[in-house]
Structures are given as structure tokens and as C-alpha cells.
MARPA-221858 format. One record per atom (N, C-alpha, C): residue in one letter; y, z, x; residue number from 1. Coordinates in Angstrom, 3 decimals. Each point is the difference from the previous one (the first is absolute). Layout:
N
residu=a; v=Y; w=Z; u=X; num=NUM
...
//
This chain:
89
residu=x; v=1.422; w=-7.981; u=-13.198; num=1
residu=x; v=-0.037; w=-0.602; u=1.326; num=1
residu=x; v=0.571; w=0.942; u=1.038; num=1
residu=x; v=1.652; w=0.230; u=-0.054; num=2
residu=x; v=0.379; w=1.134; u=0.970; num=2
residu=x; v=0.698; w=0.653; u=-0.884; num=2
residu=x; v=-0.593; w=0.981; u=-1.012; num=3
residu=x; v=0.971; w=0.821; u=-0.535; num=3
residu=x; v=1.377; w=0.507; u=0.980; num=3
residu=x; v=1.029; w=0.412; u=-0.246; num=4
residu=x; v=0.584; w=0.907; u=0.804; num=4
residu=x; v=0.699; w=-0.858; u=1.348; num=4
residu=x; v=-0.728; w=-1.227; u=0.185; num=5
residu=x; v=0.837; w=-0.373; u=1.455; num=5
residu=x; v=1.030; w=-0.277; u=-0.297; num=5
residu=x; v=1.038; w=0.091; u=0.978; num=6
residu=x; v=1.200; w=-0.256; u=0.666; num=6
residu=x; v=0.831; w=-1.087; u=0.641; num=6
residu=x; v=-0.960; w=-0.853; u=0.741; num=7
residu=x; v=0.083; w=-0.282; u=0.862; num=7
residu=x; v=-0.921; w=-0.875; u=0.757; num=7
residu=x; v=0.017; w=-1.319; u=0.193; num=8
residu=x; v=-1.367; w=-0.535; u=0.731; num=8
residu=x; v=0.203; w=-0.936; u=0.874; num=8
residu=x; v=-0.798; w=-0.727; u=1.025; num=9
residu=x; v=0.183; w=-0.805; u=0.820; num=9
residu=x; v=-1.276; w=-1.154; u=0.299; num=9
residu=x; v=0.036; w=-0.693; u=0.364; num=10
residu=x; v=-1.163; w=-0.734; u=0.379; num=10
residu=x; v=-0.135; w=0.749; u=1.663; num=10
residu=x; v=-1.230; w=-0.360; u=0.634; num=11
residu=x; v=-0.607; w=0.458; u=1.010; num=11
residu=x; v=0.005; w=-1.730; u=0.767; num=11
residu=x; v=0.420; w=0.064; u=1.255; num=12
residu=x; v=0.081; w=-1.265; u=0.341; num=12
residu=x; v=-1.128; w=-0.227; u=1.301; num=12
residu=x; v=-0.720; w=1.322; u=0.219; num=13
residu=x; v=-1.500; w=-0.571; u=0.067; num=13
residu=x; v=-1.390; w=-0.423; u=-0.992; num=13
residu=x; v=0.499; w=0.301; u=-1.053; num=14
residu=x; v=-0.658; w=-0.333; u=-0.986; num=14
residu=x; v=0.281; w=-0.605; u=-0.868; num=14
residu=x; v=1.169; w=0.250; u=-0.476; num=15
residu=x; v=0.542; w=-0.272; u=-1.302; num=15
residu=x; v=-0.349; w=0.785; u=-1.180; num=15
residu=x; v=-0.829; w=1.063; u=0.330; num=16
residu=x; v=0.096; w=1.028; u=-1.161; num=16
residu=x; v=1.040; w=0.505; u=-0.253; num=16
residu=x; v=-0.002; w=0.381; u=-1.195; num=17
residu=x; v=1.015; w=0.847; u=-0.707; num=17
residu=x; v=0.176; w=1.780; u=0.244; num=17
residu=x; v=1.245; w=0.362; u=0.593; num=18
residu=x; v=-0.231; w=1.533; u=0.206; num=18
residu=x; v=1.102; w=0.427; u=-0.881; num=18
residu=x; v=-0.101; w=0.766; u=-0.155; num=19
residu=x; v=0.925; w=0.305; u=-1.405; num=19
residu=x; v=0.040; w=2.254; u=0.500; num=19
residu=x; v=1.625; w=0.229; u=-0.423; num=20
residu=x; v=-0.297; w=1.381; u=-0.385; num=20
residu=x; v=-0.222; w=0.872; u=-1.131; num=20
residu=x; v=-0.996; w=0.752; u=0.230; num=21
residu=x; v=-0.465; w=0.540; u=-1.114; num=21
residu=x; v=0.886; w=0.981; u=-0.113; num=21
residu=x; v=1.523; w=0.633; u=-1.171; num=22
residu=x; v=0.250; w=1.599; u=0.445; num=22
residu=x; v=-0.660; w=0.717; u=-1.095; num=22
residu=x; v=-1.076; w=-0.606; u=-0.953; num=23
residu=x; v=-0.588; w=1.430; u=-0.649; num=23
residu=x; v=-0.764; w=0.473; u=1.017; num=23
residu=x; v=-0.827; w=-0.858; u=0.903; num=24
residu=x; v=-0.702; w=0.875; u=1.349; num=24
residu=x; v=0.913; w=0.462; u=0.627; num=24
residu=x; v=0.970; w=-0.984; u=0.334; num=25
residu=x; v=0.746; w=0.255; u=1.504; num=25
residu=x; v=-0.947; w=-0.483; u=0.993; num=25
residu=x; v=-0.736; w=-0.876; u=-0.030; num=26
residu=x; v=-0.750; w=-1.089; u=1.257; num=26
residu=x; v=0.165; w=-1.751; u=-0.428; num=26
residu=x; v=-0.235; w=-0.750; u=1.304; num=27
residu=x; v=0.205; w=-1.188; u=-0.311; num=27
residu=x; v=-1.373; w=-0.753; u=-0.076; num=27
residu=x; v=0.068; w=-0.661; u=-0.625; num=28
residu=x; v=-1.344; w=-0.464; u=-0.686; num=28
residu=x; v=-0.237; w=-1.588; u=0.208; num=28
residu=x; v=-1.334; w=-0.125; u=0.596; num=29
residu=x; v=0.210; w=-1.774; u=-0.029; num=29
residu=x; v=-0.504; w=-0.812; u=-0.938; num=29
residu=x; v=0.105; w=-0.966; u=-0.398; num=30
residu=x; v=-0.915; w=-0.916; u=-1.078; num=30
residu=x; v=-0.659; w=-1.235; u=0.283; num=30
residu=x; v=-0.954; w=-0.560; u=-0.213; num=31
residu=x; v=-0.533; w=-1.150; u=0.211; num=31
residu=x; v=0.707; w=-0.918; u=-0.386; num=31
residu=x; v=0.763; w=-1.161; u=0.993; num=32
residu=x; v=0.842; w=-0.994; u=-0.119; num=32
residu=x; v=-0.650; w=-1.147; u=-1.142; num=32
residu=x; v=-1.336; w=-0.108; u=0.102; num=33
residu=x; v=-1.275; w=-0.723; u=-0.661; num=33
residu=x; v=-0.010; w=0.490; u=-1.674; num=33
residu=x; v=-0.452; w=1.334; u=0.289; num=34
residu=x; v=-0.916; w=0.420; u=-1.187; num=34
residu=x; v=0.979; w=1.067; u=-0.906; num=34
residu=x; v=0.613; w=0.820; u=0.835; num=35
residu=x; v=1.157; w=0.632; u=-0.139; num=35
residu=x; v=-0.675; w=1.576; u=-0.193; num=35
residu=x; v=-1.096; w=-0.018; u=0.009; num=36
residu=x; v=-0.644; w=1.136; u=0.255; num=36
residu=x; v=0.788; w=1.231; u=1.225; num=36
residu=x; v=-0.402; w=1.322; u=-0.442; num=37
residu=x; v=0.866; w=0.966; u=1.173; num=37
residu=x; v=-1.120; w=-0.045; u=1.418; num=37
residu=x; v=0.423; w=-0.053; u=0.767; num=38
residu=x; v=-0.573; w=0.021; u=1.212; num=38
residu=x; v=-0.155; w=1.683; u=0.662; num=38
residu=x; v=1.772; w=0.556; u=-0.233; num=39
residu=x; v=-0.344; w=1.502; u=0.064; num=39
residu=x; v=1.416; w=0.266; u=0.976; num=39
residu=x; v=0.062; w=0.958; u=0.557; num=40
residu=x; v=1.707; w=0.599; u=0.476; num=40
residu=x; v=0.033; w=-1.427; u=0.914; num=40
residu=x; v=1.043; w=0.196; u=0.930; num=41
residu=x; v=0.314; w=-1.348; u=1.243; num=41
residu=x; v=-0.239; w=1.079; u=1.078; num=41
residu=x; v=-1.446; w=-0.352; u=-0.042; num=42
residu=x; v=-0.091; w=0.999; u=1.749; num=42
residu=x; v=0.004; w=0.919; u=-0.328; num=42
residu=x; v=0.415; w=1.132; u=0.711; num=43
residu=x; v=-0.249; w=1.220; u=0.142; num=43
residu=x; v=1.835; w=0.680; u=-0.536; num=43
residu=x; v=0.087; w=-0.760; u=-0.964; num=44
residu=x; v=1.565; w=0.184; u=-0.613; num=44
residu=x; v=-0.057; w=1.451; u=-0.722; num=44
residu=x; v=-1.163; w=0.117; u=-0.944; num=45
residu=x; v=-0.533; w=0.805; u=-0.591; num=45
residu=x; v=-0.054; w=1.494; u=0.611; num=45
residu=x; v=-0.169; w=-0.173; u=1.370; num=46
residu=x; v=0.232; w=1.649; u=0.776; num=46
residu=x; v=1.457; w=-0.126; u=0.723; num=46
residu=x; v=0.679; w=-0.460; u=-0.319; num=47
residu=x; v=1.690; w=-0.004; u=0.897; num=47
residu=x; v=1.116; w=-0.030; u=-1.420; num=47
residu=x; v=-0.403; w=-0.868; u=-1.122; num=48
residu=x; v=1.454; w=-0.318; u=-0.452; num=48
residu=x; v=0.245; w=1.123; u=-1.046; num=48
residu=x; v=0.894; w=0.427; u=-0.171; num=49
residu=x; v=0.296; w=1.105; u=-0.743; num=49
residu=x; v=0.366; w=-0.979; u=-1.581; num=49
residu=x; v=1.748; w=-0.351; u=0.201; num=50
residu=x; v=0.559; w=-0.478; u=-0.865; num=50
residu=x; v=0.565; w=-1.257; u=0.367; num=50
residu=x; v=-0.603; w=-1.001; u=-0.353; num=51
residu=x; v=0.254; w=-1.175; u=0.637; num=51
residu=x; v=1.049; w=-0.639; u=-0.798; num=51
residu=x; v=1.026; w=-0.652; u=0.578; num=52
residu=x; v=1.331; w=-0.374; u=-1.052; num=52
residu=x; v=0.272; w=-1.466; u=-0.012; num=52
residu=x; v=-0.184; w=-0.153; u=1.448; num=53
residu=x; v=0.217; w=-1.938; u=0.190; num=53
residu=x; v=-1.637; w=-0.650; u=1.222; num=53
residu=x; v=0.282; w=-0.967; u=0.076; num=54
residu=x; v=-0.785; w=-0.398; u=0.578; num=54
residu=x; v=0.113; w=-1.673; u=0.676; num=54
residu=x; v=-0.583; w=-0.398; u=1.003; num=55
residu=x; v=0.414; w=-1.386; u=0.940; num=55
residu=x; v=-0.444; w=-0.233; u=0.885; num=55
residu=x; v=-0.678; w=-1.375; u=0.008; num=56
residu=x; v=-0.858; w=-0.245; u=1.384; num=56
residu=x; v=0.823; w=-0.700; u=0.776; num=56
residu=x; v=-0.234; w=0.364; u=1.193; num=57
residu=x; v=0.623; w=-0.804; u=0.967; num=57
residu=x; v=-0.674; w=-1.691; u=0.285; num=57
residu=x; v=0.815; w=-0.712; u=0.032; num=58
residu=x; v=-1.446; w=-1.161; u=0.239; num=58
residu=x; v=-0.017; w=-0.219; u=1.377; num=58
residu=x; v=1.036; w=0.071; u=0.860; num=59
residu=x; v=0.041; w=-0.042; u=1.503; num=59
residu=x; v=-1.667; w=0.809; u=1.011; num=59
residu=x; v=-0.385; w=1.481; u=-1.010; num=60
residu=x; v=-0.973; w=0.686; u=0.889; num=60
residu=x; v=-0.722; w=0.034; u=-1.250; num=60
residu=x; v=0.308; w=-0.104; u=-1.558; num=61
residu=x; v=-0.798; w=-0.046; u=-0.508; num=61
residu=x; v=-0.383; w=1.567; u=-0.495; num=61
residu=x; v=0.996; w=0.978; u=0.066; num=62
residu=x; v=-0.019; w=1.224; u=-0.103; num=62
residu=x; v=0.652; w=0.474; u=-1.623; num=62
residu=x; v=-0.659; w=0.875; u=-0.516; num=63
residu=x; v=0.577; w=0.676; u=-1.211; num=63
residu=x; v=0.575; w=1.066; u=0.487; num=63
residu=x; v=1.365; w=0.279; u=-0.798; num=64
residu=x; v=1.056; w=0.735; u=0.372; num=64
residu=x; v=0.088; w=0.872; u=-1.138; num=64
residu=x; v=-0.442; w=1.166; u=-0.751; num=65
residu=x; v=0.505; w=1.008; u=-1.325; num=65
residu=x; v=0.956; w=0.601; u=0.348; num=65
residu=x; v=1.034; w=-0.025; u=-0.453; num=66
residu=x; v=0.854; w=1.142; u=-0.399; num=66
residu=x; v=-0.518; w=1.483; u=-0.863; num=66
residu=x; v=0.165; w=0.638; u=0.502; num=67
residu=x; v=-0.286; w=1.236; u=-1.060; num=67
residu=x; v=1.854; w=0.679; u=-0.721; num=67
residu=x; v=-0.439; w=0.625; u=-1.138; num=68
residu=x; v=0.938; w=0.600; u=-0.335; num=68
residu=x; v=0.677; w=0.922; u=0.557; num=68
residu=x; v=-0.541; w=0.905; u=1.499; num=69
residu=x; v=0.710; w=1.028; u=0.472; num=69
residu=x; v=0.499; w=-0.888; u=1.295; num=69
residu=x; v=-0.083; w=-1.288; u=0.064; num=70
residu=x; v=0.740; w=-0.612; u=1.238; num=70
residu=x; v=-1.050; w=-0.531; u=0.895; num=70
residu=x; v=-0.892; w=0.076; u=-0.061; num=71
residu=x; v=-0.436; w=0.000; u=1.215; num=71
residu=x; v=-0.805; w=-1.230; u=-0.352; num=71
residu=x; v=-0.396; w=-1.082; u=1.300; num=72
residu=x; v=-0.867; w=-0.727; u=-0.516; num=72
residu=x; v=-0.767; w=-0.586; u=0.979; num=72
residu=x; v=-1.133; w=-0.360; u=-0.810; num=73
residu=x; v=-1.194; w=-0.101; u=0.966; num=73
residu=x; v=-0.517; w=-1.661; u=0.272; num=73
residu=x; v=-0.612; w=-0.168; u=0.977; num=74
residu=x; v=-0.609; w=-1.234; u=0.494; num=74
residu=x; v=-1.651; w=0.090; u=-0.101; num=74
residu=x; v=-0.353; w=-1.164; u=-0.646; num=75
residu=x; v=-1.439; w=-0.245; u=0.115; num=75
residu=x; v=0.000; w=-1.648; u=0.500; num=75
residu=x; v=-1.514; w=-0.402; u=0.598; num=76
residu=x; v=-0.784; w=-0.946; u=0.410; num=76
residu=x; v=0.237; w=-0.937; u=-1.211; num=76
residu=x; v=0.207; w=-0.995; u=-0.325; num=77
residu=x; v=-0.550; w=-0.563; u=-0.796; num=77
residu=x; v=-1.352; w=-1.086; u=-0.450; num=77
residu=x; v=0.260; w=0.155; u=1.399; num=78
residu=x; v=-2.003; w=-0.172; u=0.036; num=78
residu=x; v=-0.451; w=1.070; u=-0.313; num=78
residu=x; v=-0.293; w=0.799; u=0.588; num=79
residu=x; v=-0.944; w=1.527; u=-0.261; num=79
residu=x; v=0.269; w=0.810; u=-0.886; num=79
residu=x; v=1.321; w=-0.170; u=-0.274; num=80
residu=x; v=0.468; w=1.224; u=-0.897; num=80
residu=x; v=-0.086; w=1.425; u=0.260; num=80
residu=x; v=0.000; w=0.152; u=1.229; num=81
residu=x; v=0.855; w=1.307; u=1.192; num=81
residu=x; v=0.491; w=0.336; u=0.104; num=81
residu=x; v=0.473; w=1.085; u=0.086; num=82
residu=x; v=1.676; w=0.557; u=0.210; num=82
residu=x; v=0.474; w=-0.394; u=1.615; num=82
residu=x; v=0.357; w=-0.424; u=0.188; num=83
residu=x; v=0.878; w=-0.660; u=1.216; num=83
residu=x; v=0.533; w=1.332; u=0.507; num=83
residu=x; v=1.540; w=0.100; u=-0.589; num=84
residu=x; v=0.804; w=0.850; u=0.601; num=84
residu=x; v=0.928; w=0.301; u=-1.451; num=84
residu=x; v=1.630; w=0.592; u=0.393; num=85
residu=x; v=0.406; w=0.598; u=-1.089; num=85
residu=x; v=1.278; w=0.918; u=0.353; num=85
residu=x; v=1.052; w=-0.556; u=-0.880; num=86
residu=x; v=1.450; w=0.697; u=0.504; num=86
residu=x; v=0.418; w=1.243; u=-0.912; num=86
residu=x; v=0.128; w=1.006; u=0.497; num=87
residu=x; v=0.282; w=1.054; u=-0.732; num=87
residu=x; v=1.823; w=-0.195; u=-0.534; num=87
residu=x; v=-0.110; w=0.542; u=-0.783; num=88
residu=x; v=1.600; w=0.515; u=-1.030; num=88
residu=x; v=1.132; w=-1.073; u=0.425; num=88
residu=x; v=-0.545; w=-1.515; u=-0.291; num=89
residu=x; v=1.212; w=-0.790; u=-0.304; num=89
residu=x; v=0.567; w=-0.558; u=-0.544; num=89
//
């Protein structure tokens, strides 16, 4: 199912399952239904290096990764976008 994850959350525009993958090092979503992979969350796949934690906001509805060198990034959780993103904290 998710070899290797870490780490997972429900998606609270969907309710899919996103989970981190670290044998990739990308976050991966799953069919809440079928449980089938859907594929990275957005465009996670070209930004996340080493993803360590993870948390949606439910207020905007935003995914928040931590990476292992500090820094961490914001995506859409509708779209699965990179939003924005705090370097070395």
C-alpha cells in the first residue's frame, strides 16, 4: 500500500489520504474510496526534497511539509500547488 511512509494525513478537501513517501522522498495521495494511488499531492514531486512531518491547516485548508534541512513548504490543498515556503526554521 505505502511501503516506506512515515507519516499521513487526511486531505480535508477531499478526504483523501496523503501520506509521505521517504523511499521516494515525495508525498503521495490515495483514493479515500478505493485506496488506489492517485500520484504525488500536486506538484510536491518537483519541490520536496526530504519530507519529515506534515499538517493541514483546516482554517485555509493548506498543507504545510516540513523538510529535513528546516525549511518548509506550503501547498493548496485544493490544487496541490506550492503556495509559498519558509526557509531554515
Amino acid at each position: 500500500f505505502a511501503s516506506g511512509a512515515s507519516e499521513g494525513t487526511s486531505n480535508p478537501a477531499n478526504g483523501n489520504l496523503v501520506v509521505i513517501d521517504d523511499s521516494l522522498g515525495v508525498i503521495r495521495t490515495f483514493d479515500l474510496q478505493t485506496g488506489e494511488v492517485i500520484g504525488a499531492f500536486g506538484n510536491s514531486d518537483d519541490f520536496v526534497d526530504d519530507p519529515a512531518a506534515m499538517a493541514f491547516r483546516p482554517s485555509n485548508g493548506r498543507l504545510y511539509v516540513a523538510q529535513a534541512d528546516g525549511d518548509v513548504l506550503i501547498f493548496d490543498g485544493t490544487t496541490g500547488l506550492l503556495v509559498s515556503n519558509f526557509r531554515n526554521v
